[in-house]
C-alpha positions as MATLAB code, in Angstrom:
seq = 'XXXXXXXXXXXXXXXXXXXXXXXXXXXXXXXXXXXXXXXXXXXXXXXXXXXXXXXXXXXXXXXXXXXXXXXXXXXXXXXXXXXXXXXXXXXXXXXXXXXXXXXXXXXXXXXXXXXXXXXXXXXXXXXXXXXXXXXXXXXXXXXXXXXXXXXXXXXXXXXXXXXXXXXXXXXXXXXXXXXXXXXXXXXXXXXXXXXXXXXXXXXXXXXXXXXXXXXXXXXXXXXXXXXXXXXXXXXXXXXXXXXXXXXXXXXXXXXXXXXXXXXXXXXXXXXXXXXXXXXXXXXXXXXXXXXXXXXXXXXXXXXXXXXXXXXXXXXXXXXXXXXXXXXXXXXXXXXXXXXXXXXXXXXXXXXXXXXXXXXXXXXXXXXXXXXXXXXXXXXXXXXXXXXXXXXXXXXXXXXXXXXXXXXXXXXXXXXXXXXXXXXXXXXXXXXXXXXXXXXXXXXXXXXXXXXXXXXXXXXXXXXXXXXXXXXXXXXXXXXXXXXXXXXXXXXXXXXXXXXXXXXXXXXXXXXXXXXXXXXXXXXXXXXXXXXXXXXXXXXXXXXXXXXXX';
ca = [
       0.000    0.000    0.000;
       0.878    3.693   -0.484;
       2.661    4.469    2.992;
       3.684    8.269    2.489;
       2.970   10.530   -0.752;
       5.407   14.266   -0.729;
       4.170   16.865   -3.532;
       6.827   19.719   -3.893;
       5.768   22.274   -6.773;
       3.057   20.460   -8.763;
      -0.121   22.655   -9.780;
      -0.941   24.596   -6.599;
       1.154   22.546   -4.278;
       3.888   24.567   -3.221;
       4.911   21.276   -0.572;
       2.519   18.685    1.033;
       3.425   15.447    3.035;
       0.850   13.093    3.732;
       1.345    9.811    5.681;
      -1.366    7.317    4.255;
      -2.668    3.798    6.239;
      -4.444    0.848    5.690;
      -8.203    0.823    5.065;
     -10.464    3.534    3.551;
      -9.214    7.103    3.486;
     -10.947   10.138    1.980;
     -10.130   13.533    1.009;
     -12.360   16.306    0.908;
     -12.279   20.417    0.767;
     -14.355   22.918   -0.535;
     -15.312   22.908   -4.366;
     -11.707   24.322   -6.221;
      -9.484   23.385   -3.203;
      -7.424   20.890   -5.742;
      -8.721   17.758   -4.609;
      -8.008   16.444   -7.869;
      -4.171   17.666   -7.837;
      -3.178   15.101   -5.301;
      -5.681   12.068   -7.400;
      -3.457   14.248  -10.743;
       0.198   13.747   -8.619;
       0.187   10.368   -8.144;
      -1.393    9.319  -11.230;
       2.140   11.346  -12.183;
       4.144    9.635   -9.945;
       2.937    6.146  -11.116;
       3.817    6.927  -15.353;
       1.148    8.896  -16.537;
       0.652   11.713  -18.565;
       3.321   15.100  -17.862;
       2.810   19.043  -19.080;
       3.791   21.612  -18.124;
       0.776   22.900  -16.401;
       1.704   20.323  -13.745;
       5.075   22.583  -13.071;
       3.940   25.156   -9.894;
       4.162   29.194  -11.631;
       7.657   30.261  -11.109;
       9.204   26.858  -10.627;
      12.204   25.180  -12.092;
      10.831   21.656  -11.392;
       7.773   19.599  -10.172;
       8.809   16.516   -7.668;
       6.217   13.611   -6.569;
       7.751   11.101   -4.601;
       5.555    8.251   -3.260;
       6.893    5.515   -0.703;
       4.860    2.191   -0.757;
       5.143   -0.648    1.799;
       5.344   -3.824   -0.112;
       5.927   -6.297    2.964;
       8.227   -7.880    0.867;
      11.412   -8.761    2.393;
      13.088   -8.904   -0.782;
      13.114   -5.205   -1.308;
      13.395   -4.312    2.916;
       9.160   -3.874    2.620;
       9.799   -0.462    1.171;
       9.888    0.686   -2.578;
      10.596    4.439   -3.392;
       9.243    5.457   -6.694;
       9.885    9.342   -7.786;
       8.924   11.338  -10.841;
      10.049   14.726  -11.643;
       9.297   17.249  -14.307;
      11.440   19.944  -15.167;
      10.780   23.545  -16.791;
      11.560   22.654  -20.141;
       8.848   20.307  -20.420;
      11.363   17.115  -19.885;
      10.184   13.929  -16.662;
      12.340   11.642  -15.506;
      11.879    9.119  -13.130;
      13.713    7.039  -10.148;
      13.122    3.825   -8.827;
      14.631    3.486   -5.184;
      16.739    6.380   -6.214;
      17.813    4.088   -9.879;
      17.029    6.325  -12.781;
      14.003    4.295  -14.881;
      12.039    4.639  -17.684;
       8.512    5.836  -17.616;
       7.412    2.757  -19.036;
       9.359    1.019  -16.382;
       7.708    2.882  -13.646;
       4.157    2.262  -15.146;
       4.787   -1.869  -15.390;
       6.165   -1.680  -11.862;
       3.201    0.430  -10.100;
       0.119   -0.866  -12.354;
      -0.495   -3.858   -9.611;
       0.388   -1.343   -6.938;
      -1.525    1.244   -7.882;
      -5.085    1.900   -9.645;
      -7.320    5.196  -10.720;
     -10.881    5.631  -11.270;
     -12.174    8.767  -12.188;
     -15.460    9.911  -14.264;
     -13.291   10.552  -17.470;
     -10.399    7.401  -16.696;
     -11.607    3.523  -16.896;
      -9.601    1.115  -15.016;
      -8.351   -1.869  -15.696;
     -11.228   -3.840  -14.949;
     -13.021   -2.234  -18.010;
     -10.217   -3.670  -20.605;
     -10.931   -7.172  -22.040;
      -7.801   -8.339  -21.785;
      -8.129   -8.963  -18.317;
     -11.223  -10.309  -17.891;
     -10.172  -13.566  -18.681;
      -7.595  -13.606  -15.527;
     -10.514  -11.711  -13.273;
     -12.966  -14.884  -13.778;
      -9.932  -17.356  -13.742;
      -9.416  -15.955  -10.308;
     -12.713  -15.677   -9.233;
     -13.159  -19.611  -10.518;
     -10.249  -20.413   -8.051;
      -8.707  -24.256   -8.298;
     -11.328  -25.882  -10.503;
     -10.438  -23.481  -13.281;
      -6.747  -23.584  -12.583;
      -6.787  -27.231  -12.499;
      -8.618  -27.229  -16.302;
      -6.174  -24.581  -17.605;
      -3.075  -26.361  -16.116;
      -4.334  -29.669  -17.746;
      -5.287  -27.906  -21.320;
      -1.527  -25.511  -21.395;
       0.350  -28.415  -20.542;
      -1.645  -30.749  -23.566;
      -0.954  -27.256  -25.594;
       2.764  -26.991  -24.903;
       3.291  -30.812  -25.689;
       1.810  -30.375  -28.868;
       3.757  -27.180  -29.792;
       6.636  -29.498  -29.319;
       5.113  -32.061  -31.811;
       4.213  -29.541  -34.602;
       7.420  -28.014  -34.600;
       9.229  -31.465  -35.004;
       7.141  -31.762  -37.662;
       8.026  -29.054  -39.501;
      11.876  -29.487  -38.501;
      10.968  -33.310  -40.706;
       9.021  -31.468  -43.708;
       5.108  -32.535  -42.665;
       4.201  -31.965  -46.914;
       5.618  -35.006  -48.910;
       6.602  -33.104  -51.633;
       8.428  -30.207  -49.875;
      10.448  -32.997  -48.098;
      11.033  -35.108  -51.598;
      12.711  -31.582  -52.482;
      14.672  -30.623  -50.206;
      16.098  -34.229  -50.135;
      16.412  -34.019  -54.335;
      18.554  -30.572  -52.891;
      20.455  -32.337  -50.084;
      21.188  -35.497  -52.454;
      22.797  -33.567  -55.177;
      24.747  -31.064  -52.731;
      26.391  -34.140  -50.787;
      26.937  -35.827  -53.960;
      28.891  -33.131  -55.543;
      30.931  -32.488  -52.839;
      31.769  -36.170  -52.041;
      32.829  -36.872  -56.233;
      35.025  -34.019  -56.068;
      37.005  -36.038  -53.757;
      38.132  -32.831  -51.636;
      40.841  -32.619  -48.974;
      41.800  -30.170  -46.668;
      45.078  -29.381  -47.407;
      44.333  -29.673  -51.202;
      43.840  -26.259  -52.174;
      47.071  -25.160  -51.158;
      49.222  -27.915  -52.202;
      47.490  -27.160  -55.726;
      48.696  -23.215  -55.639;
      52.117  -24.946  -55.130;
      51.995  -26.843  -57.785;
      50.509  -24.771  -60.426;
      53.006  -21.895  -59.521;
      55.985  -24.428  -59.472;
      54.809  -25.623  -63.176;
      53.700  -22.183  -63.954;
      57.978  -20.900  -63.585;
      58.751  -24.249  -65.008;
      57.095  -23.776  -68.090;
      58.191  -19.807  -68.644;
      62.055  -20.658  -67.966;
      61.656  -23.415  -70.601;
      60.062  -20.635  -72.702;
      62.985  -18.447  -72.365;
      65.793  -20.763  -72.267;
      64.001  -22.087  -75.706;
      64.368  -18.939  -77.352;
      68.176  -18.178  -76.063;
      68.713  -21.839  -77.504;
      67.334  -20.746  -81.026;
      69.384  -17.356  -81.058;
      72.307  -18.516  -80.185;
      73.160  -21.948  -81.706;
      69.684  -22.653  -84.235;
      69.609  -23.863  -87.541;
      69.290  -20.272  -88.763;
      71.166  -19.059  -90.700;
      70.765  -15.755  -88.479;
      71.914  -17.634  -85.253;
      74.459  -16.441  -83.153;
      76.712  -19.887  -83.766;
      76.250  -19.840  -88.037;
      77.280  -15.699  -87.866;
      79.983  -16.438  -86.126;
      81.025  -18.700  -88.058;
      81.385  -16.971  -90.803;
      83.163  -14.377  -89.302;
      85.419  -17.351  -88.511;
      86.257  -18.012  -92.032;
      86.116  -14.647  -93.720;
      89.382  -13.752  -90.574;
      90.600  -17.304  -91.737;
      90.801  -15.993  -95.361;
      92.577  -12.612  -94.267;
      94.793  -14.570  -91.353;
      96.806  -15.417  -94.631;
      98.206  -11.751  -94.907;
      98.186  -10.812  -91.870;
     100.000  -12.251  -88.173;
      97.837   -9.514  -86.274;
      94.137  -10.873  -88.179;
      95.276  -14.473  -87.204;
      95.458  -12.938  -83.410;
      92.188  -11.967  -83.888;
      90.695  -15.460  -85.276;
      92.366  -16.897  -82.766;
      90.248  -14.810  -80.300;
      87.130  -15.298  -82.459;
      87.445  -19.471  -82.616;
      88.006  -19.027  -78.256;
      84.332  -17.166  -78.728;
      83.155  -20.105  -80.838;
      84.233  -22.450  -78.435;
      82.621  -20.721  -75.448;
      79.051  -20.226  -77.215;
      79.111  -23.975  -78.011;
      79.492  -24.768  -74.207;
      76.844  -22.158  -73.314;
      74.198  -23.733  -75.703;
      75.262  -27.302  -74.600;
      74.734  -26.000  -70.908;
      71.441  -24.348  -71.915;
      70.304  -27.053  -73.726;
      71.067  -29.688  -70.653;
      68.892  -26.821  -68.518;
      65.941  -27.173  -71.157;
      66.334  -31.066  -71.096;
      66.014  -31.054  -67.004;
      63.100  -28.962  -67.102;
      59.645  -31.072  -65.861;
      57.460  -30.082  -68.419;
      53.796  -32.040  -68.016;
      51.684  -29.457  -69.564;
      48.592  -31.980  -69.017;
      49.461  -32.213  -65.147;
      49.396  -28.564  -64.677;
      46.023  -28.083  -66.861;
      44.489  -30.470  -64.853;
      45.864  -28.651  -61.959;
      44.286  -25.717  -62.996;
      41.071  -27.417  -63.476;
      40.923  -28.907  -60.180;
      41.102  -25.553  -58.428;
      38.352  -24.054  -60.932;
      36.159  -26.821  -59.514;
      37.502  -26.358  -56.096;
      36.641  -22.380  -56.432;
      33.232  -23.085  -57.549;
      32.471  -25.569  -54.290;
      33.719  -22.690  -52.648;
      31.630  -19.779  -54.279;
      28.034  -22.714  -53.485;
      28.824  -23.748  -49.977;
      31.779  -22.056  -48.309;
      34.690  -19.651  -48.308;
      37.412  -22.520  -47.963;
      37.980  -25.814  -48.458;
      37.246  -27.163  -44.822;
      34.188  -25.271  -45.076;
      33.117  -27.010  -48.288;
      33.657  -30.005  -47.086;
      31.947  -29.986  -43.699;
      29.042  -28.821  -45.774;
      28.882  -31.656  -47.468;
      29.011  -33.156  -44.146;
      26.217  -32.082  -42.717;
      24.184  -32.104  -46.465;
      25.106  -36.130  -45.936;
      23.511  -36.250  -42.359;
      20.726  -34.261  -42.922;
      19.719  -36.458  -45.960;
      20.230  -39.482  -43.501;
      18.152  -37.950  -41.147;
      15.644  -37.384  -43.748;
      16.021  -40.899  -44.989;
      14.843  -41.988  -41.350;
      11.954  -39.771  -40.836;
       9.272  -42.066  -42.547;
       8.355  -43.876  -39.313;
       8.952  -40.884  -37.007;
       6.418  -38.734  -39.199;
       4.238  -41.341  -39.441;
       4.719  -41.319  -34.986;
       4.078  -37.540  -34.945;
       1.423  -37.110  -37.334;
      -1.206  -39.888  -34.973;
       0.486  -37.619  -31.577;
      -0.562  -34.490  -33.038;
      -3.985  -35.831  -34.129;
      -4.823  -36.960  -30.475;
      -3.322  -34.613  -29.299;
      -6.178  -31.952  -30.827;
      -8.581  -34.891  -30.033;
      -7.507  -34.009  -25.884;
      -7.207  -30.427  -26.371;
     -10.936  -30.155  -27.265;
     -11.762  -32.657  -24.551;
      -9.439  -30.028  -22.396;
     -11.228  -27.274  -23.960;
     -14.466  -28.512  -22.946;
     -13.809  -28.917  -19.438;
     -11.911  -25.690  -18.506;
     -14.856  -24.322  -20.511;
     -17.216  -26.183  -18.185;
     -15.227  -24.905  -15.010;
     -15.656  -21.359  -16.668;
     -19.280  -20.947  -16.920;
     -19.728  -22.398  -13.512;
     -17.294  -19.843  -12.486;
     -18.960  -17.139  -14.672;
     -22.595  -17.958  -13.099;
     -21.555  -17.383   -9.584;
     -19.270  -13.970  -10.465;
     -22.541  -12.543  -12.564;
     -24.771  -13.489   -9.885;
     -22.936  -11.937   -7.363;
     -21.649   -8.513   -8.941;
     -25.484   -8.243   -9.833;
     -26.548   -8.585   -6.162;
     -23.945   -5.633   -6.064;
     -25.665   -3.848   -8.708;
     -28.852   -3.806   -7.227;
     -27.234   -2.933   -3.859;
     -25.925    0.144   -5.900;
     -29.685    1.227   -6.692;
     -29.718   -0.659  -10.741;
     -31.967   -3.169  -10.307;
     -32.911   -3.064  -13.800;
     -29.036   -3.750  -14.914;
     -27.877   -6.874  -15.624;
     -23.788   -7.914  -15.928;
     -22.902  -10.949  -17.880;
     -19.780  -13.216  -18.446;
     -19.407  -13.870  -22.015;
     -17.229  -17.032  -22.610;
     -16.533  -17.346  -26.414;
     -14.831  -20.765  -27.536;
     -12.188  -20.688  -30.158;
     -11.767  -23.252  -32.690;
      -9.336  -26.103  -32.497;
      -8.430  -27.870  -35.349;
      -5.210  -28.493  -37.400;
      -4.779  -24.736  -38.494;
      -5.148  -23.326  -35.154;
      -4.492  -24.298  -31.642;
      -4.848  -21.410  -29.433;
      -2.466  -21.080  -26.223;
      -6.017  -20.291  -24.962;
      -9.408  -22.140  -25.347;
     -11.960  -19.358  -24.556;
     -12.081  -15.399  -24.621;
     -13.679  -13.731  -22.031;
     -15.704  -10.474  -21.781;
     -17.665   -8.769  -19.505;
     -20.910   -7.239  -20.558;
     -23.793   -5.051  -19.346;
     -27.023   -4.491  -20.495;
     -28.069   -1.241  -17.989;
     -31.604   -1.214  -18.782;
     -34.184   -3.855  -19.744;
     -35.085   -4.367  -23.533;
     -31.467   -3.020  -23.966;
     -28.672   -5.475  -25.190;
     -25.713   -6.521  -23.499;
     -22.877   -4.703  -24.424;
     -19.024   -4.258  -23.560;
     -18.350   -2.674  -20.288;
     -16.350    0.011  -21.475;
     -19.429    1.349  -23.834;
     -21.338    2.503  -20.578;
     -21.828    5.901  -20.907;
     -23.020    7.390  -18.018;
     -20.198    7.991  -14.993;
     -22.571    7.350  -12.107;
     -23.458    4.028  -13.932;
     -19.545    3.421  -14.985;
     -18.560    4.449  -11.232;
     -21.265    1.693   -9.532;
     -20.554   -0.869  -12.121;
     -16.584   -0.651  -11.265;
     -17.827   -0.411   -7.602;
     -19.540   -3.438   -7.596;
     -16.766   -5.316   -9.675;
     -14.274   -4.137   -7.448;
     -16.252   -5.444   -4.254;
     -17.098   -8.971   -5.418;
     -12.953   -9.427   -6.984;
     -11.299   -7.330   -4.503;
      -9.358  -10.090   -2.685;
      -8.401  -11.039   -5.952;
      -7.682   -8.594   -8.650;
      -4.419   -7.936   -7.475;
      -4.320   -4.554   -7.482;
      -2.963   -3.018   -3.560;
      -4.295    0.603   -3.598;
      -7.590    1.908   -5.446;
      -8.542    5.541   -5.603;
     -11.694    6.561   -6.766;
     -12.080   10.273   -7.416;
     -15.203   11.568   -6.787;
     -17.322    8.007   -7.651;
     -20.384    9.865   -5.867;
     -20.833   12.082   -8.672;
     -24.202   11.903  -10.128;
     -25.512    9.471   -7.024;
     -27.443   10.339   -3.988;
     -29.363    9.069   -0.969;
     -29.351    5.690   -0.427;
     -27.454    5.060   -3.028;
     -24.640    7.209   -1.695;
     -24.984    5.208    1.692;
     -24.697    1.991   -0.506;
     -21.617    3.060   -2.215;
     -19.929    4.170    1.580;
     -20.702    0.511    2.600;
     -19.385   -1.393   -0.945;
     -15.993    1.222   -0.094;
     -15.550    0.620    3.244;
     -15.676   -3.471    2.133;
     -13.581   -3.063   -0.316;
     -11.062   -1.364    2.148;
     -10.686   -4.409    4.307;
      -8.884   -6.167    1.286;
      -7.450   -3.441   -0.299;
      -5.965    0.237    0.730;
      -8.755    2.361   -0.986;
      -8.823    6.218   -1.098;
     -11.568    8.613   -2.240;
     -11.992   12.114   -3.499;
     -15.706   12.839   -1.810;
     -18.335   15.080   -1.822;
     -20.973   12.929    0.293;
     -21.289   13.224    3.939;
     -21.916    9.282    4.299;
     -18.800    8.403    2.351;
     -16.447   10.467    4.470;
     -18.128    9.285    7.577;
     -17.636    6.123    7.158;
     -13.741    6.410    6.258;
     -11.225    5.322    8.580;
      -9.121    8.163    7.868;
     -10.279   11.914    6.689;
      -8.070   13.985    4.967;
      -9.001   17.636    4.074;
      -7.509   19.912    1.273;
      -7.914   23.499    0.850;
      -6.251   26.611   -0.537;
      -4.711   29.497    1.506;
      -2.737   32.533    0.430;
       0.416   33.208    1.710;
       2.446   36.635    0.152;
       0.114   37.126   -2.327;
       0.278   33.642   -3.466;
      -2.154   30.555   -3.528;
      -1.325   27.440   -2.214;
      -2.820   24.299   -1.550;
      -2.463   22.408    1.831;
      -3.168   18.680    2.667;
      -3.616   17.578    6.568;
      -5.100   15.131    8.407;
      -8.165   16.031   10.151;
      -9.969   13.946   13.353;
     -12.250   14.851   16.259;
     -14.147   18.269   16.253;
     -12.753   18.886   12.984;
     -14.138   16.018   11.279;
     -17.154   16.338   12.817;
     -17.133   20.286   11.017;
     -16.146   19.091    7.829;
     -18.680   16.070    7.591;
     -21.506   18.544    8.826;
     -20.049   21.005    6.003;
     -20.725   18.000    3.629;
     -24.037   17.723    5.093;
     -25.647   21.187    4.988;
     -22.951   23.410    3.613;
     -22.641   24.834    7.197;
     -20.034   23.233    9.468;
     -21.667   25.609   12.432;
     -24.748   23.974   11.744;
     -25.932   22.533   15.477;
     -28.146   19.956   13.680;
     -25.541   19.471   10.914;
     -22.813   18.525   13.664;
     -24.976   16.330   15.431;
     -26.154   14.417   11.923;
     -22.176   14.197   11.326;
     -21.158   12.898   15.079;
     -23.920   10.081   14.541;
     -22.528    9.082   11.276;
     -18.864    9.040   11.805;
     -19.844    7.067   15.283;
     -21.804    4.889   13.048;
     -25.416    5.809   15.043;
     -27.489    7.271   11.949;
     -28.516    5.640    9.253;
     -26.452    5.694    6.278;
];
């Protein structure tokens, strides 16, 4: 429950601290005293809405901090939630002084915390939970049947996804093995090792040099000792002979052929070492085309199934198991296919009992909340539980059976319709009233507030409402923004608001009031008057419980 609420510079509250207990507390003050402001601060401090209205005139920044008492020992029993808004428009928010989220204080507060006023709907008016309201309500029969039908659900999640891991449609599966089949196959024919790649770049670039220096030492070869008569060997030759010729006349020219025949004699040991070179040479021009080949197909494995040659191959791998596993599936799909059928076959028995469990449930809570109703002065209303069953069938299995809504028809001849379409707010504020009173030890929720649910209600129905509050309060911390005499007589704690100017300034205060004070402001309720003799006695009787209410 909310244990201490402190307002510093939001709207007219210049600072407030108010200590809250257990049980029913109301607030009340004279029409404009900003009742609403403290109902508007902690709807703040719990995530809602932020302007810059909120921010007090002359203000840097509005703080609400709000202290709740979880009794959990987890967190010491205390959680400290603060919101702040700053003059350029900007919130932020702590959580037991950790900066959070707005969204993260919202999901944290929304069991802790819950608003009703004439223009705000509360949870219990959204569909979505009106499925966990009667599940509650129902208790352990219904919990047994939904136990029973989610566990039958999550079993046959299990089974349909296997079956779609194993390829349910015949012909998808005859594909994809077609796929597998030829990918394993091509990979296993090419015969691939790991180390294969690189030993091949060795190779080819080994061959590759071989083949160029045989290219070159070729051509040396030809110019130097060929057949031409252009060679190197056959011009010098001829030089040989023409110096020969003139050797005859001169001592000096046969110096020179002398010379010349020493160059002969060299080249011809140059082109027989060449030529030994060339003959060496490991020319297999087939072995290094089929080298080259053999990486082309390597480099095309590579571009289908991986970026390396290990990769390829533990493709091919897992292609090969796959298509084994596929291979084996036959029996297993014939296995899953009967499990999933009885399984749907149980989930509609399932179905049909939780939905049995359900309705049972659903009589009793619209029975009750319409004894509340009447209580509330509409007779003539009548709530409903509306269970709708889903289908179940091989297209859809729902993680759910059943949707749930709550319905009202507020006037006879008039048809049911969803709760949030009433239009009225004294008829929205005694519907939630009387929902509230039947599920209060169960909805969840630790502190209601209702702000100003008299509106539009007098007389007896007033004194109904005080009594549906006050029962409410003895599961649940509930406060209330009042106008009506018997509401804030019957309260366990009275808290009154007003304004005040201080310095030329207005300012709203919040205090607890109790004894002759209460007695005024209940007799103010009463007859406007808080002087009143016959006003303070009416008021005395009440809050003592002696007059009627």
């Amino acid at each position: 429950m909310i244990h201490r609420v402190e307002i510093d510079h939001f709207a007219l509250v210049e600072h407030a601290e108010v200590s809250l207990d257990a049980g029913l507390t109301v607030l009340s003050g004279e029409t404009g005293a900003g009742k609403s402001i403290v109902i508007d601060a902690l709807d703040f401090a719990s995530g809602g809405r932020s302007d810059r209205s909120m921010l007090r005139t002359g203000e840097e920044e509005a703080v609400v901090s709000v202290l709740f008492d979880t009794r959990d020992p987890q967190d010491g029993g205390e959680l400290a939630v603060i919101r702040g808004l700053r003059d350029n428009s900007r919130s932020y928010a702590k959580i037991n002084g950790r900066l959070a989220t707005v969204s993260e204080l919202r999901e944290l507060t929304e069991p802790l915390l819950a608003i009703h006023s004439q223009s705000d709907q509360q949870s219990i008016f959204r569909e979505s939970v009106h499925r966990t309201l009667l599940d509650a309500f129902g208790g352990e029969p219904v919990r047994r049947e939904f136990t029973a039908y989610f566990s039958l659900y999550g079993e046959f999640l299990s089974a349909d996804k296997r079956l779609e891991e194993l390829f349910q449609n015949p012909e998808t599966r005859q594909r994809r093995r077609g796929i597998l089949a030829f990918q394993a196959e091509e990979i296993e024919n090419a015969r691939l090792a790991a180390d294969e790649e690189k030993k091949l770049l060795k190779t080819i670039r080994t061959m590759t040099a071989a083949r160029d220096i045989a290219q070159y030492v070729g051509q040396a070869v030809n110019e130097l000792g060929g057949d031409d008569t252009h060679s190197i060997r056959e011009r010098l030759g001829r030089v040989a002979a023409n110096l020969s010729a003139a050797a005859k006349y001169s001592s000096h020219m046969q110096e020179i052929l002398c010379r010349v025949e020493t160059l002969r004699s060299d080249l011809s040991e140059v082109i027989y070492d060449l030529e030994r070179v060339y003959d060496k040479l490991d020319l297999h021009p087939d072995e290094l085309e089929r080298a080259n080949q053999r990486l082309s197909l390597i480099r095309r494995l590579q571009e289908k199934y991986g970026d390396s040659t290990e990769s390829v191959i533990a493709y091919g791998r897992k292609a090969r198991e796959e298509l084994d596993r596929l291979d084996r599936t036959e029996e297993e799909l014939a296995q899953l296919t009967k499990k999933k059928d009885d399984l749907i076959r149980a989930l509609r028995k399932a179905a049909g009992r939780l939905s049995d469990a359900r309705t049972g449930a659903a009589v009793k809570l619209s029975g009750k909340i319409n004894e509340e109703l009447r209580d509330l002065n509409m007779k003539n209303a009548h709530f409903d539980v509306v269970i709708d069953a889903a289908k179940i069938d091989d297209e859809h299995v729902p993680s759910d059976p059943q949707q749930i809504r709550f319905t009202i028809a507020p006037n006879p001849g008039e048809p049911s319709m969803p709760l949030i379409s009433i239009v009225s707010g004294g008829e929205a504020s005694r519907v939630l009233l009387a929902v509230k009173t039947v599920l209060a030890s169960i909805d969840g929720v630790s502190t209601l507030i209702f702000d100003e649910i008299d509106t539009g209600i007098s007389g007896k129905t007033t004194t109904m409402i005080a009594a549906k509050l006050k029962a409410i309060s003895r599961h649940r911390q509930v406060i209330c923004v009042t106008h009506s005499a018997q509401i804030a007589a019957a309260a366990d704690h009275h808290l009154l608001i007003g304004k005040q100017i201080e310095g030329g300034r207005t300012r709203t205060y919040i205090r607890r009031i109790d004894g002759e004070e209460r007695v005024s402001e209940v007799a103010r309720l009463l007859s406007g008057n808080p002087e009143d003799s016959a006003s303070r006695v009416l008021a005395a009787q009440l809050i003592e419980g002696k007059a009627a209410r």
